[in-house]
N, C-alpha and C positions, 0 to 999 in steps of 0.2 A: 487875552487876545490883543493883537497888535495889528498893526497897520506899514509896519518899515520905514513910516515917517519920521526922522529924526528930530524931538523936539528941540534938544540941546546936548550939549558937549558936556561934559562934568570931569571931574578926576577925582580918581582913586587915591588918597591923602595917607589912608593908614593901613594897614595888613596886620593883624593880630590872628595868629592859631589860634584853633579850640580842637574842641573834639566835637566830630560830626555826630548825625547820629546813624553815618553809617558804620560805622565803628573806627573810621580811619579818621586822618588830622584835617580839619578841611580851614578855612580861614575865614575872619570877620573883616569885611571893609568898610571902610567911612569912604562916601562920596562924596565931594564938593559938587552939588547940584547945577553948579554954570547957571545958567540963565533959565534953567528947570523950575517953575513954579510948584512950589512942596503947599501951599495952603492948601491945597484941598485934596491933600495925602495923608491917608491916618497909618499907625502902625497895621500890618497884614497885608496892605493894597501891593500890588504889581508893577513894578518896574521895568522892561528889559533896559539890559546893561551891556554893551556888546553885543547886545543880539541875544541874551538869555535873561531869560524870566524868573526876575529873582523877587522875593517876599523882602518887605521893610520891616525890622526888629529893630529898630529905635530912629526915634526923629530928631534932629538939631536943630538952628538957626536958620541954615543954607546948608544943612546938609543931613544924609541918611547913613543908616547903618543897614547893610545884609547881611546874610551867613552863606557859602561857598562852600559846598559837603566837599568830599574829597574827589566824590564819584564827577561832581559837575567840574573841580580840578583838572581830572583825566581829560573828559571830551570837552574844554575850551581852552580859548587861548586870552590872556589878555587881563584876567582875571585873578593874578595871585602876584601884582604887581604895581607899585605908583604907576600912575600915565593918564591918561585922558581915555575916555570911552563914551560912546553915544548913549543917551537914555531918552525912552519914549514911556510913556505910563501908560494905562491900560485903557482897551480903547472902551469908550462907554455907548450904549443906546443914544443912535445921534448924532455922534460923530461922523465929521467926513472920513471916507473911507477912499485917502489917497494915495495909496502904496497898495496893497494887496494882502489878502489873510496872514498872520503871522502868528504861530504860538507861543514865539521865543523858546523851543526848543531845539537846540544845537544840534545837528544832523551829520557833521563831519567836518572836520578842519579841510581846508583849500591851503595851497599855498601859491604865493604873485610869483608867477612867471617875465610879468612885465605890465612897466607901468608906466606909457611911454608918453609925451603931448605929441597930439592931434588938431592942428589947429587951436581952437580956442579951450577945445576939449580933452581928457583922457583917453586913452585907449587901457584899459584896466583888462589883462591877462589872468585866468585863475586854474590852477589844475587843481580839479575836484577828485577826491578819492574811487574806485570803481563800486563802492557798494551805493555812492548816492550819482553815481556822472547816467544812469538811466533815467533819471529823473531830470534831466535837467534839457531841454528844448529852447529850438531856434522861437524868440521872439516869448519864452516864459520867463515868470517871473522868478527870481534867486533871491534869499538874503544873505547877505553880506554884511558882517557885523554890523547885524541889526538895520540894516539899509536896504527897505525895496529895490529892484536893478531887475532892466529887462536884459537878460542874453542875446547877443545878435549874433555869435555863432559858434558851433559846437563843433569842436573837434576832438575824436574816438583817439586815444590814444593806449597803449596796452597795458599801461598804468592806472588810466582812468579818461578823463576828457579834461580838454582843456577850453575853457567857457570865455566868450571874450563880450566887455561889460561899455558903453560908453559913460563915462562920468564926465557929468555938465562940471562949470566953473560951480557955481553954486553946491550943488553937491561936496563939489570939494571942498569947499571953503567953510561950510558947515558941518561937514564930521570929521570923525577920525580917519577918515581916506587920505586927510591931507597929510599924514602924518605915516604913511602905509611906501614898504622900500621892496627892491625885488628881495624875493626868500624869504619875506616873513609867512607868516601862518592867520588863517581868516575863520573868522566861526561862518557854516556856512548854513543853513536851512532851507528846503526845499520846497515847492509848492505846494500847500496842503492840499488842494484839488488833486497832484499825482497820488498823493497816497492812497486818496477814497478811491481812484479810476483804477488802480493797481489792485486793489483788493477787491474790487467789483469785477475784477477778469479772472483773478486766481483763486479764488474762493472757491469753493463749489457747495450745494445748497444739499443740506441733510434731507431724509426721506419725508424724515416729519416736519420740515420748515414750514411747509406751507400750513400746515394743521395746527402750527403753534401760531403764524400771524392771525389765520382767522378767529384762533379764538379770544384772542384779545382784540377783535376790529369791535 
């Protein structure tokens, strides 16, 4: 679990294949940790990197090792490539909780529409795909490779919707936003709260549900 708080910036230094163990070729990266405190990171702990939730399989100096199945390949972006990416490590009992639930599981590529200044600030454009733009609401929360962001407004388009993001100076200067041009592609994730509300509507309750919670009360 995560937070969308960005601790630090790092890069992606090495790309080495393997074999996944989904049967297809997935890759191993070395990250240069940026300003990421690794001391109290053991091999197995949680990462996101980009906004996905990746396992540490070896420790260095100031920097980590993951593995990149092929399957996590497909749905992200950002990740089978040198460059810079945001990482946040996993949130612990305790922590301040200042961005919003995050699973670091990638939900659908976006792509910037537009990335314009606003005064002192951004005006960040994103068109989200039609299978996740239902989920996505005026004044909720989105992540954006790996970045907390509230939407300020949503427009239906027949493609999908097009979500429009304010990015503070700060923000930008501390992730990989600063570095984001029109027509790239963004890992996008959506609020876990829609997904419980979503299946709390469309579900429907078997005959014997209720006879199954009682008997475990």
């Amino acid at each position: 679990m995560f937070t969308g708080i960005v601790a630090a910036v790092g890069r992606i230094v090495q790309v080495q294949p393997y074999a996944s163990p989904d049967g297809g070729g997935g890759v191993r990266l070395r990250i240069d940790a940026g300003g990421l405190d690794l001391s109290d990171v053991a091999m197995g702990d949680s990462i996101a990197v980009q906004g996905a939730c990746m396992t540490v399989v070896a420790l260095h100096d100031r920097a980590f090792d993951i593995d990149v199945s092929r399957e996590s390949l497909k749905l992200t972006v950002g990740l089978d490539r040198e460059g810079e990416v945001n990482l946040e490590k996993s949130l612990r009992l305790g922590d301040a909780l200042g961005g919003h639930l995050v699973s670091g599981h990638v939900d659908g590529l976006g792509q910037v529409v537009s990335y314009a200044a606003v005064g002192e600030s951004r005006e960040l454009i994103i068109r989200a795909p039609r299978q996740i733009a239902k989920y996505l609401a005026y004044k909720g929360s989105v992540t954006v490779n790996g970045i907390s962001l509230t939407v300020n407004r949503v427009i239906d388009q027949v493609e999908g919707s097009d979500i429009t993001i304010n990015v503070i100076p700060h923000t930008q200067s501390m992730t990989t936003l600063r570095n984001v041009k029109v027509g790239d592609k963004v890992n996008l994730e959506i609020d876990m709260i829609a997904r419980y509300v979503e299946r709390m509507i469309t579900s429907s309750e078997s005959p014997d549900a209720g006879a199954a919670r009682q008997s475990f009360a």
